[in-house]
N, C-alpha and C positions, 0 to 999 in steps of 0.2 A: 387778447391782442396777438397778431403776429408778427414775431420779427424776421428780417430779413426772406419774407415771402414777397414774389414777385405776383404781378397782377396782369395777364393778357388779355386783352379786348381784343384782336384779331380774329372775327370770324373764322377765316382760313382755317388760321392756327388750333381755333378752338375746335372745330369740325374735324380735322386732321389727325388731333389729339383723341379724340371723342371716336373717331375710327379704328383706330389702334387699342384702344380699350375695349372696344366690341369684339374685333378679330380676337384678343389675345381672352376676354373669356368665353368665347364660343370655342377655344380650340381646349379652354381648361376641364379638369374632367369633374366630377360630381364629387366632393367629400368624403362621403360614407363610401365609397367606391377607394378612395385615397386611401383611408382609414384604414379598412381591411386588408388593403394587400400592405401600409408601410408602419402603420402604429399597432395593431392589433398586436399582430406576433410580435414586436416586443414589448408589449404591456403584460403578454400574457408568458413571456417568458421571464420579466421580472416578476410576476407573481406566482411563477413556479420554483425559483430561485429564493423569496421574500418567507415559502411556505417552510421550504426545507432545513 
């Protein structure tokens, strides 16, 4: 059950909504793309550091 969630019926609203979530992950980039340039390097710098 949820509480204090609100519930819209507003077409508009929902389309509007449902717009801005398409734009915002079409501009997002792929994971594995993320991954590599912002978590790799330091996974792998704590496992250089984990080894020593």
């Amino acid at each position: 059950m949820l509480a204090g969630a609100y519930r819209h019926t507003d077409p508009a609203l929902i389309d509007a909504c449902r717009s801005d979530f398409e734009q915002l992950y079409a501009a997002g980039e792929d994971f594995s793309v993320f991954h590599a340039r912002e978590t790799e390097p330091l996974l792998r710098a704590r496992c250089a550091e984990a080894a020593e």
